[in-house]
N, C-alpha and C positions, 0 to 999 in steps of 0.2 A: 229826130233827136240823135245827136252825137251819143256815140258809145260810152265817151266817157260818163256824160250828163244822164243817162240811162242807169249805167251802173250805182252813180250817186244817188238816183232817186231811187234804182231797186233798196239797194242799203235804210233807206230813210225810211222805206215802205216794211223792209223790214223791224227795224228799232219800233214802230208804233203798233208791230204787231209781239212785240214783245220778244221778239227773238235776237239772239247775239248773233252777228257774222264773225265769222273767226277765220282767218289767213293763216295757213297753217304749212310749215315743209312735211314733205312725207312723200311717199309710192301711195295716192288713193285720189279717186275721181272725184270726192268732195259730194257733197249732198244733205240734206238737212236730216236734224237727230235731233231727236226727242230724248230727255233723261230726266226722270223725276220731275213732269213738266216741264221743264224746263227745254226750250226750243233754241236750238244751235243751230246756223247753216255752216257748215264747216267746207273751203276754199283753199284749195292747192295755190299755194303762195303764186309759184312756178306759171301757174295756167296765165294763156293767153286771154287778154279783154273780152273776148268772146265768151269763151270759155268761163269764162270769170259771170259772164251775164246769163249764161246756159244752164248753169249749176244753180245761182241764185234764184232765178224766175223759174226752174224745177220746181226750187223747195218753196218758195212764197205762192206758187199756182196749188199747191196741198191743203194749203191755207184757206179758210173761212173767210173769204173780204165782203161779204154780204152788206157788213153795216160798218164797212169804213171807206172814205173816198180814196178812191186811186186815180191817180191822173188815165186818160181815156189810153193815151199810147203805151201806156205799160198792163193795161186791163187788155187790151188787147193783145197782148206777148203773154200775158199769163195765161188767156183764156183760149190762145190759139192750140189748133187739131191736136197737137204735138200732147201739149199739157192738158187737154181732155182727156185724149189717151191714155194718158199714166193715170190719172186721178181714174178712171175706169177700170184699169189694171188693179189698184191699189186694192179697190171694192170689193172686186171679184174674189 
């Protein structure tokens, strides 16, 4: 899947888990935040497509996707080493 078509479907993956993506200017690495339940993945306008995918599949791999469909190629970017990892860190 093309980077762009990735980023659009992380996005879509996000809005059905209820959370706003927000493009934002500033100095900060972006990451997802929780405020009065409410779920924000907050994205450095600035950041590279990459980067732009690295932030978002961070904060949607934190996420409970148990009982909703994810397309398999993005299940797999969420669920890879990387994103176990953190969600391990988190626990700990």
């Amino acid at each position: 899947m093309k980077a762009e078509k990735l980023l659009i479907e992380l996005e879509n993956l996000a809005e059905k888990l209820g959370l706003d993506v927000r493009y934002e200017h500033g100095d900060f690495q972006g990451d997802l935040c929780i405020i009065n339940e409410d779920g924000q993945v907050i994205i450095q306008r600035k950041a590279s497509l990459d980067k732009k995918i690295a932030v978002l599949s961070r904060g949607l791999g934190r996420m409970d996707l148990g009982n909703i469909y994810v397309l398999p190629e993005l299940r797999k970017l969420l669920e890879s080493d990387e994103m176990k990892k953190e969600k391990e860190d988190e626990s700990s």
